[in-house]
PyMOL Python script that loads the backbone (N, CA, C, O; Angstrom):
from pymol import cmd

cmd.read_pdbstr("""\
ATOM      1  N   UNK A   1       0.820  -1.193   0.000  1.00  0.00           N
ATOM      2  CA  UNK A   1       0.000   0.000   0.000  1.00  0.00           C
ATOM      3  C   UNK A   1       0.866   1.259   0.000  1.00  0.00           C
ATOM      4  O   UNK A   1       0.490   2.194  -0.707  1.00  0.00           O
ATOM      5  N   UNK A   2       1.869   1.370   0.644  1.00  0.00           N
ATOM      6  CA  UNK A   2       2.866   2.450   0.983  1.00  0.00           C
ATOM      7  C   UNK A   2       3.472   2.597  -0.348  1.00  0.00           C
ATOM      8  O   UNK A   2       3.737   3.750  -0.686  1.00  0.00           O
ATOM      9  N   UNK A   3       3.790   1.468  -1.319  1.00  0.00           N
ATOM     10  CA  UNK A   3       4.501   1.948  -2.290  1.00  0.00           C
ATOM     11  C   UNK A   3       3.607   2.365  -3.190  1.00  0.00           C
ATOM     12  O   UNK A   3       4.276   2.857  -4.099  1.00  0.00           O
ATOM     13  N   UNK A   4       2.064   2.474  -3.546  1.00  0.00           N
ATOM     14  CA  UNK A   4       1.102   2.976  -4.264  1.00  0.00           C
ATOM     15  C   UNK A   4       1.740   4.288  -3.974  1.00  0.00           C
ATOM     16  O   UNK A   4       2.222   4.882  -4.939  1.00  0.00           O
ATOM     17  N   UNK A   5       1.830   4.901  -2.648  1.00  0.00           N
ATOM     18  CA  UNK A   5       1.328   6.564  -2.553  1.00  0.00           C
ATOM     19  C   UNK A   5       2.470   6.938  -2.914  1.00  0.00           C
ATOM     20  O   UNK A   5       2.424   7.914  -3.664  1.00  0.00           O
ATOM     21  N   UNK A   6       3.775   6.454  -2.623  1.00  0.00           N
ATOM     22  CA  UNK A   6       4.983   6.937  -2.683  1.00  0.00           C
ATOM     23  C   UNK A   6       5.300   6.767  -4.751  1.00  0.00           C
ATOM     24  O   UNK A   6       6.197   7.467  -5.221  1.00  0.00           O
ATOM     25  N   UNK A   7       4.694   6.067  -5.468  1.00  0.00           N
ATOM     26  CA  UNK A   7       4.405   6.309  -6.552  1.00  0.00           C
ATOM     27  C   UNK A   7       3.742   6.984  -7.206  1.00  0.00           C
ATOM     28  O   UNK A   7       4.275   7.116  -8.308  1.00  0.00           O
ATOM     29  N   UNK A   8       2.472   7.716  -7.101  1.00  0.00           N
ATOM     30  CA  UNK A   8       1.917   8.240  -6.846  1.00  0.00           C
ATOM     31  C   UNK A   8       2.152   9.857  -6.656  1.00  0.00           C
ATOM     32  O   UNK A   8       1.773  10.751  -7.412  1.00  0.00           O
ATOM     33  N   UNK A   9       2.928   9.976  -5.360  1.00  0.00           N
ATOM     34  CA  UNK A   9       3.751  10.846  -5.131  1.00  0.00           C
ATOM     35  C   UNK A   9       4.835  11.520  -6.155  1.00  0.00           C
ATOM     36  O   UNK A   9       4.720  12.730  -6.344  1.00  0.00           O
ATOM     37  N   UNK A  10       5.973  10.750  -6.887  1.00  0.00           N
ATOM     38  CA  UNK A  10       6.506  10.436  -7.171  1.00  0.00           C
ATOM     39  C   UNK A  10       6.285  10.909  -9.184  1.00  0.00           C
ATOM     40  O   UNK A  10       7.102  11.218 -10.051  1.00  0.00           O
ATOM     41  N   UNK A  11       5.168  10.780  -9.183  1.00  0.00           N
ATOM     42  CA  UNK A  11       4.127  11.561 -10.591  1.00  0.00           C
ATOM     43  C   UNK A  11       3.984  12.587 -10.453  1.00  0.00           C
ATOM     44  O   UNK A  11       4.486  13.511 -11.092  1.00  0.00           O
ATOM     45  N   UNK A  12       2.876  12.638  -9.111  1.00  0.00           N
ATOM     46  CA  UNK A  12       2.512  14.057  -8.832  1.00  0.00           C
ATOM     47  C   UNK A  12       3.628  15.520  -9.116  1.00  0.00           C
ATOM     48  O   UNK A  12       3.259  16.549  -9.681  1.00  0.00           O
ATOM     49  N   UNK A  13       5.155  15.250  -8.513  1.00  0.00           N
ATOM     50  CA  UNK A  13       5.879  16.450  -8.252  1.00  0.00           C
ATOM     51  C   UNK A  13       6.843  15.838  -9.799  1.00  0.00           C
ATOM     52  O   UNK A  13       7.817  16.534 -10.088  1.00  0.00           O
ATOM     53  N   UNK A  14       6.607  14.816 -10.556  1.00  0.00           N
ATOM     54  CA  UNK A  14       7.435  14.571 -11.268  1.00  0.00           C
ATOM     55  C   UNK A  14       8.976  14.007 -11.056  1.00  0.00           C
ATOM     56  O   UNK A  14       9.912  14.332 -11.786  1.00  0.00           O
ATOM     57  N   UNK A  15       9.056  13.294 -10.168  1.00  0.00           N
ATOM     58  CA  UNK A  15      10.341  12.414 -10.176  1.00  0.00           C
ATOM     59  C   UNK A  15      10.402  11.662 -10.976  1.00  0.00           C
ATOM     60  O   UNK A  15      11.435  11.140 -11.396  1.00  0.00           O
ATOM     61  N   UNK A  16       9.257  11.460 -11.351  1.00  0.00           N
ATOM     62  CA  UNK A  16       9.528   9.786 -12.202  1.00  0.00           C
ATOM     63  C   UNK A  16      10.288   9.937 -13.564  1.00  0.00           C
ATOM     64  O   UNK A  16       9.946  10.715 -14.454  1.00  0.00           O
ATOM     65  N   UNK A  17      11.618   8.892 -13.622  1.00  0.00           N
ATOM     66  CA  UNK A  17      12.751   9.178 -14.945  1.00  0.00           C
ATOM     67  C   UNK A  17      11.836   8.563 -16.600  1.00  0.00           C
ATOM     68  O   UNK A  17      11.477   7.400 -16.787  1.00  0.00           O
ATOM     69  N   UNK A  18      11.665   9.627 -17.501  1.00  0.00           N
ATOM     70  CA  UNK A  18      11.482   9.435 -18.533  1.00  0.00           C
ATOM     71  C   UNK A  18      12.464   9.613 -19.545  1.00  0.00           C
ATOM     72  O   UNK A  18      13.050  10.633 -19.906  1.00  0.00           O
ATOM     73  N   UNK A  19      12.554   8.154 -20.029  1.00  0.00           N
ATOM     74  CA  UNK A  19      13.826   7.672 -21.161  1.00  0.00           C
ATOM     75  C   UNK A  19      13.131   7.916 -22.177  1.00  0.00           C
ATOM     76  O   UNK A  19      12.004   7.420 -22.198  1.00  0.00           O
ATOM     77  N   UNK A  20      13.711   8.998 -23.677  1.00  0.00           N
ATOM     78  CA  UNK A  20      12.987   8.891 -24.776  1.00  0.00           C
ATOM     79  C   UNK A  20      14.290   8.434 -25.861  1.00  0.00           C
ATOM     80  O   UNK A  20      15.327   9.055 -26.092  1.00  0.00           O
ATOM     81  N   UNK A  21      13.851   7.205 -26.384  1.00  0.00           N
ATOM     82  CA  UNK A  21      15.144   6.866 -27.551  1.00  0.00           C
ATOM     83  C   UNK A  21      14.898   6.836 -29.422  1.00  0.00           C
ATOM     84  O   UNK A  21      14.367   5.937 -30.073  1.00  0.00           O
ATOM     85  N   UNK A  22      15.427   8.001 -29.876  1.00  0.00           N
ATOM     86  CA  UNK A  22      15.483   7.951 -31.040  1.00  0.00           C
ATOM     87  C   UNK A  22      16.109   7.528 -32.116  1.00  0.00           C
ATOM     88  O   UNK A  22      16.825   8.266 -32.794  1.00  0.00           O
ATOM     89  N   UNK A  23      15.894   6.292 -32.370  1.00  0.00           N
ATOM     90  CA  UNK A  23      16.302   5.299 -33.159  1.00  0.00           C
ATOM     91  C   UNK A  23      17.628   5.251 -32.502  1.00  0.00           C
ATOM     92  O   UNK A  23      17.459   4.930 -31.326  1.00  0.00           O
ATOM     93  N   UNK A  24      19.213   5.488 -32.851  1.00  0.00           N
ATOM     94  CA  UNK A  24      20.287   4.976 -32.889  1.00  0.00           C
ATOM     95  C   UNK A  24      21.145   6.230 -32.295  1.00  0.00           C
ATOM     96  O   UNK A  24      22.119   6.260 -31.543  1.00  0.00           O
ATOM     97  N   UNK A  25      20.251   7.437 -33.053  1.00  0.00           N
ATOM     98  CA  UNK A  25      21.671   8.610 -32.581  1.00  0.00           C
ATOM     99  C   UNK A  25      20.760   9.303 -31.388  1.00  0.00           C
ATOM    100  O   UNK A  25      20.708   8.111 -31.083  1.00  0.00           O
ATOM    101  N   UNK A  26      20.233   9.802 -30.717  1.00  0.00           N
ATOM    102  CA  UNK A  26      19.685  10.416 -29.964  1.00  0.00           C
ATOM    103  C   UNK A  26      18.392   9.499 -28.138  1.00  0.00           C
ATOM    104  O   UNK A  26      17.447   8.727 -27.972  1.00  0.00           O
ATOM    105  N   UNK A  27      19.175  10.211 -27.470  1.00  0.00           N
ATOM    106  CA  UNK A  27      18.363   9.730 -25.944  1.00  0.00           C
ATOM    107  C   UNK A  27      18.210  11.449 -25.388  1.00  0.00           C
ATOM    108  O   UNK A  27      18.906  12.459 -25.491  1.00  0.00           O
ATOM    109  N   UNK A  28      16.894  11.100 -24.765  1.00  0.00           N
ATOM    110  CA  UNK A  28      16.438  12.167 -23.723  1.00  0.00           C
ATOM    111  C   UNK A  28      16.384  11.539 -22.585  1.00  0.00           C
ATOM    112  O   UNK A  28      15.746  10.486 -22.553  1.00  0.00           O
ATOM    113  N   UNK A  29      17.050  12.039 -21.355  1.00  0.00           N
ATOM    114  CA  UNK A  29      16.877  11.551 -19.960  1.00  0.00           C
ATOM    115  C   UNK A  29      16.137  12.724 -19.076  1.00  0.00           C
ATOM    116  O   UNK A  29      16.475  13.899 -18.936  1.00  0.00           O
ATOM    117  N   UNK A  30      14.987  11.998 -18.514  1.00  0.00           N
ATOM    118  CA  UNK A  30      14.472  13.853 -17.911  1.00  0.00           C
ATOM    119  C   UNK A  30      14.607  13.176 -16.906  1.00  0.00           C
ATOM    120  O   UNK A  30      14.689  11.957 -16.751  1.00  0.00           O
ATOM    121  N   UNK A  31      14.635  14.291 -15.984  1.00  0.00           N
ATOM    122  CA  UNK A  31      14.495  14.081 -14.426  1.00  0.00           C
ATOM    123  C   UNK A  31      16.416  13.363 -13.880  1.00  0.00           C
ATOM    124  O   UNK A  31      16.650  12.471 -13.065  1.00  0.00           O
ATOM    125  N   UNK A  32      17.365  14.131 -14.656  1.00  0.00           N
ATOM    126  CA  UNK A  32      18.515  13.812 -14.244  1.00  0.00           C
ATOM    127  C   UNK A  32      19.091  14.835 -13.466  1.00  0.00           C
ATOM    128  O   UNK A  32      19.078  16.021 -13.796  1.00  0.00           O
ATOM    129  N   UNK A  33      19.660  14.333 -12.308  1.00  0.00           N
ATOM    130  CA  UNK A  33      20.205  15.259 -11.342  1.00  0.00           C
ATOM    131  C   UNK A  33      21.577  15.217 -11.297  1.00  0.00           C
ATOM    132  O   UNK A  33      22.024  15.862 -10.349  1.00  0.00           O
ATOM    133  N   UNK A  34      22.440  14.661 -12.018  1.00  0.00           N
ATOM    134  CA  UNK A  34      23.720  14.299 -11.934  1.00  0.00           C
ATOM    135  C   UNK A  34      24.391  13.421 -13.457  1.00  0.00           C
ATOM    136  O   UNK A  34      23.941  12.586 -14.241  1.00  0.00           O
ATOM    137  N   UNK A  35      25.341  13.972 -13.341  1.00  0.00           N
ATOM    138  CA  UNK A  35      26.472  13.068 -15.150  1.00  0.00           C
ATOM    139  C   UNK A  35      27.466  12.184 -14.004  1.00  0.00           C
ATOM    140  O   UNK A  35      27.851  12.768 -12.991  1.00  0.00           O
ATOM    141  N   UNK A  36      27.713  11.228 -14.172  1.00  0.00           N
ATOM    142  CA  UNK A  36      28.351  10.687 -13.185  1.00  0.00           C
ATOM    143  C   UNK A  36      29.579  10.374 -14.070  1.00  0.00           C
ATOM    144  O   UNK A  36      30.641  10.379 -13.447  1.00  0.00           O
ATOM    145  N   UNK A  37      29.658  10.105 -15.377  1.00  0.00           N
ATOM    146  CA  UNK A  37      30.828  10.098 -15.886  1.00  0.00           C
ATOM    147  C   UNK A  37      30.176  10.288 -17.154  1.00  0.00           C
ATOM    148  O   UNK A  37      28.957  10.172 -17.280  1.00  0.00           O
ATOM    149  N   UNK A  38      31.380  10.733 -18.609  1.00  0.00           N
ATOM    150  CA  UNK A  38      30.802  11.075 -19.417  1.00  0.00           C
ATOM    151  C   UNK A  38      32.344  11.094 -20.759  1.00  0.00           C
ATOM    152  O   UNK A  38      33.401  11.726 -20.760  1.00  0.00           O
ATOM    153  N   UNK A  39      31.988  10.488 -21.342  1.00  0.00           N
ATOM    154  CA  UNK A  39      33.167  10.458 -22.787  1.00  0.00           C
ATOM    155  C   UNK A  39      32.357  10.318 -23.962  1.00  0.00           C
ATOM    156  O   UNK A  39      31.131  10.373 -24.047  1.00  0.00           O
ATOM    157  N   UNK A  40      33.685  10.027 -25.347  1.00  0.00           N
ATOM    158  CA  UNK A  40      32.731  10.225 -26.257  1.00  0.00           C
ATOM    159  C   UNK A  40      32.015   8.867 -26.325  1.00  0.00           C
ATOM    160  O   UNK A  40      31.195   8.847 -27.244  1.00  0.00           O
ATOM    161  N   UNK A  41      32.109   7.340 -25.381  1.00  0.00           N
ATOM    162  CA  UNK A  41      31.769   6.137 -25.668  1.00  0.00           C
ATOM    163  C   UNK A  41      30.972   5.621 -24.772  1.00  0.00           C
ATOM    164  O   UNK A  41      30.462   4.505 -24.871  1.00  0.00           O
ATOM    165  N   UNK A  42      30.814   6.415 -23.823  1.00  0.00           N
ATOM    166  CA  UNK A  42      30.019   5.628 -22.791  1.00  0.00           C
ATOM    167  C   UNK A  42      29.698   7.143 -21.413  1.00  0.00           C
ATOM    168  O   UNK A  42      30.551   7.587 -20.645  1.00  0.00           O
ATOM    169  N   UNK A  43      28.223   7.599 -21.529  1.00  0.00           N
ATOM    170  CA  UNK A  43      27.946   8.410 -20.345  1.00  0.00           C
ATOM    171  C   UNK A  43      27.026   7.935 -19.113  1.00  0.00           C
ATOM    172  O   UNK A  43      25.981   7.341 -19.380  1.00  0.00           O
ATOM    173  N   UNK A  44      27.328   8.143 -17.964  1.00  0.00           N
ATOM    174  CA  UNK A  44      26.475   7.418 -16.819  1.00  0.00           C
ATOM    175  C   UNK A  44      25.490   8.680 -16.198  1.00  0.00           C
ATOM    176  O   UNK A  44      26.048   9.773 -16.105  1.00  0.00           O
ATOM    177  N   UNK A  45      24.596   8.623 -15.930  1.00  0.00           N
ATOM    178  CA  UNK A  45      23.831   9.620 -15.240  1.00  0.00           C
ATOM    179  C   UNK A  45      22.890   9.265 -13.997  1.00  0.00           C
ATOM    180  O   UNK A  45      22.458   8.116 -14.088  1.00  0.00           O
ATOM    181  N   UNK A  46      22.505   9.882 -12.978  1.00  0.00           N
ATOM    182  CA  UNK A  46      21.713   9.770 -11.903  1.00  0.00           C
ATOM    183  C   UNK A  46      20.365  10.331 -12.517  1.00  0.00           C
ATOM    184  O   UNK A  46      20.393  11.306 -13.268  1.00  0.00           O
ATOM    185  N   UNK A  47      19.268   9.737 -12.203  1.00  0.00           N
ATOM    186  CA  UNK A  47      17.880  10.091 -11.932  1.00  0.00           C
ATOM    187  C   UNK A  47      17.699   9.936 -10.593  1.00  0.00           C
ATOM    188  O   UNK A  47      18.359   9.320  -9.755  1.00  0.00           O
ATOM    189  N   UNK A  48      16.436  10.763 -10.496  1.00  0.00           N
ATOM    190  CA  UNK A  48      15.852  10.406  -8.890  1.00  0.00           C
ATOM    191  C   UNK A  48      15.909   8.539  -8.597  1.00  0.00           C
ATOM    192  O   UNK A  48      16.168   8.045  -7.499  1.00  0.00           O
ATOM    193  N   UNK A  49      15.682   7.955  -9.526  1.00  0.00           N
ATOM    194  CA  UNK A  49      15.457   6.609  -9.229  1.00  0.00           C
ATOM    195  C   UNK A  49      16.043   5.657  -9.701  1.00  0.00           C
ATOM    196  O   UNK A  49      16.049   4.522  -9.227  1.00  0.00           O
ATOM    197  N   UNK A  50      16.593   6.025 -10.683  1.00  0.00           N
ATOM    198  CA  UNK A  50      17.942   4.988 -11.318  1.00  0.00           C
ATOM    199  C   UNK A  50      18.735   5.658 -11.738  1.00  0.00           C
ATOM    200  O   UNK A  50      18.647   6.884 -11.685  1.00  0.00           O
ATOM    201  N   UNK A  51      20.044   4.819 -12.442  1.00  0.00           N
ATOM    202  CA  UNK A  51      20.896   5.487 -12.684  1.00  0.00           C
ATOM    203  C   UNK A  51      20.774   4.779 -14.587  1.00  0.00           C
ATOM    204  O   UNK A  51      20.434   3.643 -14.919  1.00  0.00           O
ATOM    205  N   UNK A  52      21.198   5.973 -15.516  1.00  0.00           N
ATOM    206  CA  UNK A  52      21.409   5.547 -16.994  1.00  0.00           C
ATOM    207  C   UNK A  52      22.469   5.107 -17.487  1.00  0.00           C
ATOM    208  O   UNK A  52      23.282   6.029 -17.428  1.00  0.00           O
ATOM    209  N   UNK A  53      23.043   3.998 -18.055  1.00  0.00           N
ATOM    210  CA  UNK A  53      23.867   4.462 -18.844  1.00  0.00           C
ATOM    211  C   UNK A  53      23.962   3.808 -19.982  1.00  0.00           C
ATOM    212  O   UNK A  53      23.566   2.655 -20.155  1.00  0.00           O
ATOM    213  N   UNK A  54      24.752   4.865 -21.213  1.00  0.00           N
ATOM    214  CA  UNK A  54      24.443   5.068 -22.773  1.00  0.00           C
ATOM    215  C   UNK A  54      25.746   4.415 -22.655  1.00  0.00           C
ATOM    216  O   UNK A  54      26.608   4.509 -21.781  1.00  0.00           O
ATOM    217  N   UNK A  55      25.687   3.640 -23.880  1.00  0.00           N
ATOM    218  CA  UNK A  55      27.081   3.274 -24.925  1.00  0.00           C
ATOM    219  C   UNK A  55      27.266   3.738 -25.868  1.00  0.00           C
ATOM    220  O   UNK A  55      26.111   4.070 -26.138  1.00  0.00           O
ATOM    221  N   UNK A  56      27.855   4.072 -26.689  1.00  0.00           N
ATOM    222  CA  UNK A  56      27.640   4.109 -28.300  1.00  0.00           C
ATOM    223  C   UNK A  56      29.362   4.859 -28.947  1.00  0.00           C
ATOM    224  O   UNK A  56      30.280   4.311 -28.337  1.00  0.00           O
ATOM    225  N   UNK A  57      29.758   5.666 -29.736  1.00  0.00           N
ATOM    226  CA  UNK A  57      30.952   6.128 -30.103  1.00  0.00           C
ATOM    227  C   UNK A  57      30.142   7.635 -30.613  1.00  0.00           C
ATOM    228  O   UNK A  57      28.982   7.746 -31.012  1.00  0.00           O
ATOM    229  N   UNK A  58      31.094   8.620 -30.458  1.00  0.00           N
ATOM    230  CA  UNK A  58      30.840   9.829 -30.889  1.00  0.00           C
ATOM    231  C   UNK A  58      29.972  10.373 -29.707  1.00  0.00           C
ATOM    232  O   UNK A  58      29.782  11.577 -29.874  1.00  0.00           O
ATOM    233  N   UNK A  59      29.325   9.854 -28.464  1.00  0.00           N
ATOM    234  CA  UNK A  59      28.209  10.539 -27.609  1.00  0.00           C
ATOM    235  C   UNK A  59      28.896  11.968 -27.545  1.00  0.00           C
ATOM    236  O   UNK A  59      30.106  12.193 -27.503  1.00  0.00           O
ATOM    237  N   UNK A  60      27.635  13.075 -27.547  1.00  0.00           N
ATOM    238  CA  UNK A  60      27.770  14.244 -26.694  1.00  0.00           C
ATOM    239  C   UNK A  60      26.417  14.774 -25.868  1.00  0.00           C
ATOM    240  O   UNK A  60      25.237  14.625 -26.187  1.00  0.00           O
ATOM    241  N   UNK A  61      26.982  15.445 -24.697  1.00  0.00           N
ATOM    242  CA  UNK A  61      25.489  15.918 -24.133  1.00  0.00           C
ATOM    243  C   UNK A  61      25.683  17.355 -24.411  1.00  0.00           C
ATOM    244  O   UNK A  61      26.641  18.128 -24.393  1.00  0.00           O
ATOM    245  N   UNK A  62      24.145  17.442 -24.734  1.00  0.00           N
ATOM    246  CA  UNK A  62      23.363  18.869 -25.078  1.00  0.00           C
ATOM    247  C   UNK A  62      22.103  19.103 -24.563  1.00  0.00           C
ATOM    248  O   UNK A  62      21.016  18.546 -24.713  1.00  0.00           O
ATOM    249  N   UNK A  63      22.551  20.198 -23.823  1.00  0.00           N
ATOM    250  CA  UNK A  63      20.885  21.136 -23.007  1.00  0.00           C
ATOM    251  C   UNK A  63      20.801  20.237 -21.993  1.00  0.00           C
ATOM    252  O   UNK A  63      19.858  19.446 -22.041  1.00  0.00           O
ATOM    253  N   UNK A  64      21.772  20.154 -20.843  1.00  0.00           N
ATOM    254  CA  UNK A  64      21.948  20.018 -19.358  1.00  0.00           C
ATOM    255  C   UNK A  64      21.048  21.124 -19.219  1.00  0.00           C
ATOM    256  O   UNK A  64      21.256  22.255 -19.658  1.00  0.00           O
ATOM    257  N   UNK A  65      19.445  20.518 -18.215  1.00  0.00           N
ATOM    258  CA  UNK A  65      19.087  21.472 -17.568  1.00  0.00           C
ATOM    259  C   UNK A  65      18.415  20.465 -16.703  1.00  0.00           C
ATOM    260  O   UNK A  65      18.484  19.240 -16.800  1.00  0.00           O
ATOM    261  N   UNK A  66      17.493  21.462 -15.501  1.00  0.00           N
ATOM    262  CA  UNK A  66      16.810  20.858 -14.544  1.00  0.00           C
ATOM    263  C   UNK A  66      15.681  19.723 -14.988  1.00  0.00           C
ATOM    264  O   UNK A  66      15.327  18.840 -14.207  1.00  0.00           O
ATOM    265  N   UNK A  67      15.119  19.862 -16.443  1.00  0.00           N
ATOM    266  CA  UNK A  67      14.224  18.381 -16.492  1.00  0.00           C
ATOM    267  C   UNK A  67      15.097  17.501 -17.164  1.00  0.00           C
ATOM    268  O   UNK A  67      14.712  16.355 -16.933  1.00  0.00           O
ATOM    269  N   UNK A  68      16.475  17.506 -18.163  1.00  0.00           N
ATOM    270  CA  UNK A  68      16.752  16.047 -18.438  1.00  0.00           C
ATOM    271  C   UNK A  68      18.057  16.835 -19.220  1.00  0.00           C
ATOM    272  O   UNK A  68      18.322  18.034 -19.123  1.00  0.00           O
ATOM    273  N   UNK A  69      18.847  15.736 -20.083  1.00  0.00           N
ATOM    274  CA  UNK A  69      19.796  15.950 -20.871  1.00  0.00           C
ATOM    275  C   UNK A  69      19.515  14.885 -22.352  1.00  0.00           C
ATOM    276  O   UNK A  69      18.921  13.808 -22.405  1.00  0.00           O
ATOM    277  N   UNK A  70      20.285  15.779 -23.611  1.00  0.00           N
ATOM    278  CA  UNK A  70      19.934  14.907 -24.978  1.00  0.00           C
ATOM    279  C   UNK A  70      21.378  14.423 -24.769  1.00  0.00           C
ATOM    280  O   UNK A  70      22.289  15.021 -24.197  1.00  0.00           O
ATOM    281  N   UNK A  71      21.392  13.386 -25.269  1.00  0.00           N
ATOM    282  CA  UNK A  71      22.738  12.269 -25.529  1.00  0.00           C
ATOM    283  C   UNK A  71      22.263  12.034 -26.824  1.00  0.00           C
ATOM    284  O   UNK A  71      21.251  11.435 -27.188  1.00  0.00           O
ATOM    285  N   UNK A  72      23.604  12.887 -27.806  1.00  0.00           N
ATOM    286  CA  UNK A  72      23.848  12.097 -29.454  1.00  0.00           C
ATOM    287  C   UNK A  72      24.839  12.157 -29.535  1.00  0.00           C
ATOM    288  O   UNK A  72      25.750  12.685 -28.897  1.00  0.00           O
ATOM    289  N   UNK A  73      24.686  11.251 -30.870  1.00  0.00           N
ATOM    290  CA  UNK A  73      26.074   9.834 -31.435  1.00  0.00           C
ATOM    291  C   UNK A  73      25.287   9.144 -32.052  1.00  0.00           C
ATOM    292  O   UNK A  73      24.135   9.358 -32.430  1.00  0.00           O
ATOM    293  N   UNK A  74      26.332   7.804 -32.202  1.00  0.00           N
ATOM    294  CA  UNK A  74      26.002   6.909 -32.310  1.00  0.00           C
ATOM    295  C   UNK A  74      25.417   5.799 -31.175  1.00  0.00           C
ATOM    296  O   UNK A  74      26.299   5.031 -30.792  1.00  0.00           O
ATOM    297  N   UNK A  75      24.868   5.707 -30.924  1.00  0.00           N
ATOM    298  CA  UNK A  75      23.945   4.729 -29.873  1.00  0.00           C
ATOM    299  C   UNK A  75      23.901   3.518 -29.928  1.00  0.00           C
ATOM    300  O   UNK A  75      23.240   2.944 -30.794  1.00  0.00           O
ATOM    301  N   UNK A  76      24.729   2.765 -28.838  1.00  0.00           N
ATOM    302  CA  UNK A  76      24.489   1.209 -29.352  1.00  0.00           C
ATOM    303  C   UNK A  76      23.940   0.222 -28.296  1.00  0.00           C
ATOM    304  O   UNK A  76      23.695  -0.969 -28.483  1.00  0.00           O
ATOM    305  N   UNK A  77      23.767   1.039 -26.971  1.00  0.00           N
ATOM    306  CA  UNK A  77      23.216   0.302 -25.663  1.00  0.00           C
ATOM    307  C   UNK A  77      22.667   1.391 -24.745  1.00  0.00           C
ATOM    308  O   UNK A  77      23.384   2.391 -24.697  1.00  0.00           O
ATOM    309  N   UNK A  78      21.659   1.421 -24.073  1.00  0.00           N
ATOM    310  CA  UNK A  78      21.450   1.879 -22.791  1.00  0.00           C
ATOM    311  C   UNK A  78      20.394   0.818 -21.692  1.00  0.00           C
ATOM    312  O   UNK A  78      19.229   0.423 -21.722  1.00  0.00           O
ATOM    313  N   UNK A  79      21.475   0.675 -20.849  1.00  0.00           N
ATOM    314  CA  UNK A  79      21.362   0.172 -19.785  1.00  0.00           C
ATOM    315  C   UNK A  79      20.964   0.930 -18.417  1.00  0.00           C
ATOM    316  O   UNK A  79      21.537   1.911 -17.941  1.00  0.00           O
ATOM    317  N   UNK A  80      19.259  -0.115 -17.626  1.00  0.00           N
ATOM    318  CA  UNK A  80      18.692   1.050 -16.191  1.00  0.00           C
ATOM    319  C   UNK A  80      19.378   0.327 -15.061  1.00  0.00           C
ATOM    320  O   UNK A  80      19.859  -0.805 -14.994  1.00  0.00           O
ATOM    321  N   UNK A  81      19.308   1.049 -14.424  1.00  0.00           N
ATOM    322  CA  UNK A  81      20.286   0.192 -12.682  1.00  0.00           C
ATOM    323  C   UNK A  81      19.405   0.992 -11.664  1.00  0.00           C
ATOM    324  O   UNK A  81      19.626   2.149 -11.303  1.00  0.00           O
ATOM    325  N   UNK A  82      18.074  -0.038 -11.142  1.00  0.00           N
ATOM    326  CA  UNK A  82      17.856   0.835  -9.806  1.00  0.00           C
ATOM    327  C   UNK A  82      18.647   1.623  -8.946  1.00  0.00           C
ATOM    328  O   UNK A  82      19.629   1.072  -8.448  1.00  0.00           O
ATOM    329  N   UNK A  83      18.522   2.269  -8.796  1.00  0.00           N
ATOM    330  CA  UNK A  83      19.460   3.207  -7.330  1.00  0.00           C
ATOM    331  C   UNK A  83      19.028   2.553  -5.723  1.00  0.00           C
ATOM    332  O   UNK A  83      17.864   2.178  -5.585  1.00  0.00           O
ATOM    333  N   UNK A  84      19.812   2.457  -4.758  1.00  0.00           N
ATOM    334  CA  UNK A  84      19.409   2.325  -3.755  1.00  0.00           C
ATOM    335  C   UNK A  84      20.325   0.806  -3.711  1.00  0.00           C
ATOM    336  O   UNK A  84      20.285   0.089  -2.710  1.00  0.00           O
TER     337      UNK A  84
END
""", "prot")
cmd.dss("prot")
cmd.show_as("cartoon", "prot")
cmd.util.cbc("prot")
cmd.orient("prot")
């Protein structure tokens, strides 16, 4: 029951991490609070609730702001890792 509201919650103020993937060269991560590492082959990032991370060759991030970051390149994996 507790994890209904805390989900719930979690909508309401917008924590919840939305991954958008466009075909091969392009990812949107919203709701990222942190780059935890970042090259042209592989970037890691924090969400409120997991953590991302992209593979691919050529990555760059563009438009770091408070709802998310674009990751393009070439794209060849992204992998979620609960947090906690």
């Amino acid at each position: 029951m507790s994890e209904k509201i805390i989900d719930k919650g979690k909508r309401f103020i917008n924590m919840e991490t939305q991954i958008q993937i466009t075909g091969n060269r392009e990812v949107l991560v919203e709701c990222c609070k942190k780059i935890l590492e970042y090259n042209d082959v592989f970037i890691k990032v924090r969400t409120w609730d997991m953590t991302v991370q992209i593979w691919g060759s050529g990555l760059q991030v563009n438009d770091f702001n408070s709802n998310g970051i674009y990751v393009y390149g070439n794209i060849q994996s992204v992998e979620l890792m609960k947090n906690g």
